[in-house]
C-alpha positions as CSV (number, residue, x, y, z in Angstrom):
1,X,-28.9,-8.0,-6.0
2,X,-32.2,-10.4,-6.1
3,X,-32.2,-12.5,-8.9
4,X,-34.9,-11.2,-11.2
5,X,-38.1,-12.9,-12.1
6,X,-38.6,-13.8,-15.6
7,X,-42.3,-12.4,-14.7
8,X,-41.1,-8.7,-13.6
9,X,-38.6,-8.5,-16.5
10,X,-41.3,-9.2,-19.0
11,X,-43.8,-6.3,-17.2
12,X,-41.2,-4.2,-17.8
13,X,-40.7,-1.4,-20.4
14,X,-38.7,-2.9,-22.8
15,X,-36.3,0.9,-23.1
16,X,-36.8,0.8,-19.4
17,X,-35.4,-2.8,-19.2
18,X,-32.3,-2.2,-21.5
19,X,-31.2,1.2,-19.3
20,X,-31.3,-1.1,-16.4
21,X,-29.0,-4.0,-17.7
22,X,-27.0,-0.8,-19.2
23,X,-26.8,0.3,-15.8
24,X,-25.8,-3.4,-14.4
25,X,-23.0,-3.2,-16.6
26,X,-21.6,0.0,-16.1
27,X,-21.5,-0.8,-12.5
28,X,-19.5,-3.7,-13.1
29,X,-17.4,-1.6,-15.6
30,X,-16.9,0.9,-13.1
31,X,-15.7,-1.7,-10.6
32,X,-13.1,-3.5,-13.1
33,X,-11.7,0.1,-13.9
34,X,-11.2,1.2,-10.4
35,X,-10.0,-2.3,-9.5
36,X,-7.3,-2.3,-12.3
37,X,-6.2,1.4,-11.4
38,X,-5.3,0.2,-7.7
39,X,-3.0,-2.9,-9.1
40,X,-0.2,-0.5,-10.1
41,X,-0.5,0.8,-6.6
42,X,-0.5,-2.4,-4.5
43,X,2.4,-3.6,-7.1
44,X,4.6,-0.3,-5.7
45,X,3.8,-0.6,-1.9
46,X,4.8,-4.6,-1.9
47,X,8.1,-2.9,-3.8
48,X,8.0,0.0,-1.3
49,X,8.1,-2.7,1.6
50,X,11.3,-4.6,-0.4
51,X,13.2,-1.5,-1.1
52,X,13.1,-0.4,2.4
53,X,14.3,-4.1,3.7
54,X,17.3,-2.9,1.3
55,X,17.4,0.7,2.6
56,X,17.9,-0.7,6.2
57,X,20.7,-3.2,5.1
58,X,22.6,-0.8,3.2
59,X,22.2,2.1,6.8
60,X,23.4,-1.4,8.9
61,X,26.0,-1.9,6.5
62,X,27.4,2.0,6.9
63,X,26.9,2.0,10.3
64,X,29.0,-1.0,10.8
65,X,31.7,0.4,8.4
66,X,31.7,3.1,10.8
67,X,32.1,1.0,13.9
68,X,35.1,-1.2,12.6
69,X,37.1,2.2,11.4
70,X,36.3,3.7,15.4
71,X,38.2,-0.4,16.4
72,X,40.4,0.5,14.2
73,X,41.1,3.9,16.0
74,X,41.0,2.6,19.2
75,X,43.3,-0.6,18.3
76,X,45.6,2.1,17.4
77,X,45.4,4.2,20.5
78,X,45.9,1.1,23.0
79,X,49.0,0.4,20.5
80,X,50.5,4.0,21.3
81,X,50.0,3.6,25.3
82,X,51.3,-0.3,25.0
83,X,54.2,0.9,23.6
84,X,54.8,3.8,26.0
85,X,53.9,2.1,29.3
86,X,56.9,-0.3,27.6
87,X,59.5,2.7,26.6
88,X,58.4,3.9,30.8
89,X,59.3,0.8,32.0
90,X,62.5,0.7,30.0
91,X,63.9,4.1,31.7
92,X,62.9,2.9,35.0
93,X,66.6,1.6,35.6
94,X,68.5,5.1,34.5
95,X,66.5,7.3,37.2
96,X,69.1,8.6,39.8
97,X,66.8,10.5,42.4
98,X,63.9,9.3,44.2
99,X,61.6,12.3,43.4
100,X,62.0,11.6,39.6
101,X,61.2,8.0,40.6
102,X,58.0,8.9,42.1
103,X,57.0,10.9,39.5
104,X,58.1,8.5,36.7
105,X,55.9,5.7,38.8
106,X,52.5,8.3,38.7
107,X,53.6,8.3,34.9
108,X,53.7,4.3,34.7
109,X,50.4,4.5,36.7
110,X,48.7,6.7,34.7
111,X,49.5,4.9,31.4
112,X,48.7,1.5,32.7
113,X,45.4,3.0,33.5
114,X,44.5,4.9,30.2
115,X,45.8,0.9,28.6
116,X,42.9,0.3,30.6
117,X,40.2,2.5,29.4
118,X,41.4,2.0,26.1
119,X,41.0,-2.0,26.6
120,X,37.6,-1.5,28.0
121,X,36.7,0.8,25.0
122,X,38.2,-1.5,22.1
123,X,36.1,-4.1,23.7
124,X,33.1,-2.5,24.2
125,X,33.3,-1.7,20.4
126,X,34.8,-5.0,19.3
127,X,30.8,-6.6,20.9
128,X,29.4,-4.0,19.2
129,X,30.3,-5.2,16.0
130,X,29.0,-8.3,16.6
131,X,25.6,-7.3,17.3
132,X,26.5,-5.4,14.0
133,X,26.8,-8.9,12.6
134,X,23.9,-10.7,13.2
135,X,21.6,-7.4,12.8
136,X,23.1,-7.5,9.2
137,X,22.4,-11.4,8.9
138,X,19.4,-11.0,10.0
139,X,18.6,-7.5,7.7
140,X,19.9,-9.9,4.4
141,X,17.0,-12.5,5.8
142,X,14.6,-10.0,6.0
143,X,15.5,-9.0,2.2
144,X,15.3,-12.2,0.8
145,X,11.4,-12.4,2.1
146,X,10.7,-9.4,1.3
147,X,11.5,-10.5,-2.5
148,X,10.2,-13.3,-2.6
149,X,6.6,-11.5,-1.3
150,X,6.9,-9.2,-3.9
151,X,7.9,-11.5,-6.6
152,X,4.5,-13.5,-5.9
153,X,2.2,-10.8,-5.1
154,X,3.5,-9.1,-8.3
155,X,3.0,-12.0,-10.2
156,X,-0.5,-12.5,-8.7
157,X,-1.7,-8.9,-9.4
158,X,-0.6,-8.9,-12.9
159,X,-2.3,-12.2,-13.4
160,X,-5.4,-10.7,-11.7
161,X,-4.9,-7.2,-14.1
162,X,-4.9,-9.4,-17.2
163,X,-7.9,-11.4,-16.0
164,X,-9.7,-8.1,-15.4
165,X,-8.9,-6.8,-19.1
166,X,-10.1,-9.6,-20.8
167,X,-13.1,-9.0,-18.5
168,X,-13.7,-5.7,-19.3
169,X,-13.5,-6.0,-22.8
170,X,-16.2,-8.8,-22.4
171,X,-18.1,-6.2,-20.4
172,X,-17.7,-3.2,-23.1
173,X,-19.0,-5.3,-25.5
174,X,-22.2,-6.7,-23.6
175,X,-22.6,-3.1,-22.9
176,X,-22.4,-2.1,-27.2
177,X,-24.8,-4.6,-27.8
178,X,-27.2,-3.3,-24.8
179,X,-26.8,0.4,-26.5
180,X,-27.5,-0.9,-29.7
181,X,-31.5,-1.1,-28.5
182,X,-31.6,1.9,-26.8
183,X,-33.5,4.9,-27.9
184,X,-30.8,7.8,-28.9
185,X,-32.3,10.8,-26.9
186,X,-32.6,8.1,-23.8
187,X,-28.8,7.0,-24.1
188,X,-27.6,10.5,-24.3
189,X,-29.4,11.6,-21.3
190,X,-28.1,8.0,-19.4
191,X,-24.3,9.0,-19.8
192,X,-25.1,12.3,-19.2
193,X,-26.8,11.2,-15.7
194,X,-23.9,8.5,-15.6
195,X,-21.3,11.6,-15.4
196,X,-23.4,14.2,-13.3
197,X,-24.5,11.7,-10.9
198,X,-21.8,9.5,-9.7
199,X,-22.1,6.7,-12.5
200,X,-25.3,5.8,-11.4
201,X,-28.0,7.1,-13.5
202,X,-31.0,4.0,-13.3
203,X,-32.1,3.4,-9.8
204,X,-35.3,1.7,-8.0
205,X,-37.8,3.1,-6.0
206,X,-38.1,1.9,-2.6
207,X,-40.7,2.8,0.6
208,X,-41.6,5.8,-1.7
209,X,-37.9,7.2,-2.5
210,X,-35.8,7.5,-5.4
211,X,-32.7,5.2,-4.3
212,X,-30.5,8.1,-6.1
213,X,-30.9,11.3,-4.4
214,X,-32.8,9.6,-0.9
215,X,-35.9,11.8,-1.2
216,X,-39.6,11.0,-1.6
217,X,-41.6,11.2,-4.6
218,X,-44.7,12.3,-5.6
219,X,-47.4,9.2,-4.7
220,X,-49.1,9.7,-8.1
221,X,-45.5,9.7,-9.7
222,X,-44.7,6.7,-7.2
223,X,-47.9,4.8,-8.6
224,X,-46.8,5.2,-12.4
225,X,-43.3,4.0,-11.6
226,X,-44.6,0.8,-10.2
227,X,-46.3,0.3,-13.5
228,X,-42.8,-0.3,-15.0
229,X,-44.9,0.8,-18.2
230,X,-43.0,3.7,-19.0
231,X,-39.6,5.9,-18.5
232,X,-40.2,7.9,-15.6
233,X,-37.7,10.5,-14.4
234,X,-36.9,11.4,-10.5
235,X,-38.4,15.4,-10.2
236,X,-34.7,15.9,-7.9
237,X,-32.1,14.0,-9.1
238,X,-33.8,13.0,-12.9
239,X,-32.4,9.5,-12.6
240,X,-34.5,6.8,-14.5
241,X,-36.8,5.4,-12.3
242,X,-38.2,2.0,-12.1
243,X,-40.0,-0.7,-9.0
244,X,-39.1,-4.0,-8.3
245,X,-39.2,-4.3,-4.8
246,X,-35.5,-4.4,-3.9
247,X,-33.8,-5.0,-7.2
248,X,-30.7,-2.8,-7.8
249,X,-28.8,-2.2,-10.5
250,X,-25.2,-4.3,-9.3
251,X,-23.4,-2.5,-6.8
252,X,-26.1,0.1,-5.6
């Protein structure tokens, strides 16, 4: 917004003048209001990102249980074959014919090559837990950033929310003391304007056109607002109407 001249403030309707500082500070009270209602929500999405850094330890955590119960398993599997491959061995000595000695060889063959698989499998496993391990380390890392983020931000946004409310209640109390000069009828039809038409009920003329509703007005109409002399109505949109070539109420 253009700062405004002492000059055009003093050529201006003085009802016409207070609706457009009302209107100043109901956009700023409108801005505070909607900037407060966010904080709770930015304050749960730096907690969403924290409890999901937990969620993904704890699923690493299971997972891992998991893996060291399927070593445990296959610990106990290699056992069983160790132990047979060594009761196989053991009976070698008491075979009496060769064909059971060829078969009880395949058997010590086959045995020796499940021990094998089940080597190749435990260890397979045994790395996997590893990489378990250091995900897990690295999860626990990830947690204790994700804290502290949301430890400060949270502290920030709270700061910010309290610095907002004191704000505001300066703000509804600029605006009381703006009211208290306003005609009756005029304020009733303001907030009624204020709640039809998107909060913004006092808007300049510009090039011809309300600033509210985009459409041209009348160019007699046009010539009285630029008078600033006395409360003028768009014939669309019924905002208050007033001229001073590019000055806004805040936030328009």
């Amino acid at each position: 917004m253009r700062v405004k001249s002492e000059e055009w403030e003093a050529e201006l309707n003085e009802q016409l003048r207070l609706l457009i500082n009302l209107q100043n500070v109901d956009k700023k009270i409108q801005r505070l209001v909607e900037e407060k209602r966010i904080i709770p929500l930015k304050i749960a999405e730096v907690e969403k990102k924290l409890k999901n850094a937990e969620q993904a330890l704890e699923d690493k955590k299971a997972q891992y249980k998991k893996k060291q119960q399927e070593k445990k398993e296959k610990e106990i599997l290699l056992d069983d074959e160790l132990q047979r491959l060594k009761k196989l061995k053991s009976r070698t000595s008491e075979i009496k014919t060769n064909k059971e000695y060829q078969a009880h060889m395949v058997e010590i063959e086959t045995t020796e090559k499940l021990i094998g698989e089940a080597e190749e499998k435990l260890l397979t496993v045994m790395e996997q837990l590893e990489e378990w391990t250091l995900e897990i380390n690295s999860a626990e890392e990830r947690i204790v950033d994700a804290l502290k983020e949301f430890q400060c931000k949270k502290e920030q946004l709270e700061a910010d929310d309290s610095q907002m409310g004191e704000l505001l209640n300066e703000l509804k109390m600029e605006r009381q003391k703006v009211t208290e000069g306003i005609e009756r009828e005029l304020y009733e039809t303001y907030n009624t304007l204020l709640r039809v038409r998107g909060g913004l009920a006092v808007v300049p003329v510009e090039d011809g056109s309300c600033m509210g509703c985009r459409l041209q007005i009348p160019p007699q109409v046009f010539n009285d607002v630029k008078k600033n002399q006395d409360i003028i109505t768009c014939s669309y949109c019924h905002r208050f109407l007033y001229w001073g070539e590019g000055l806004r109420p805040v936030g328009t």
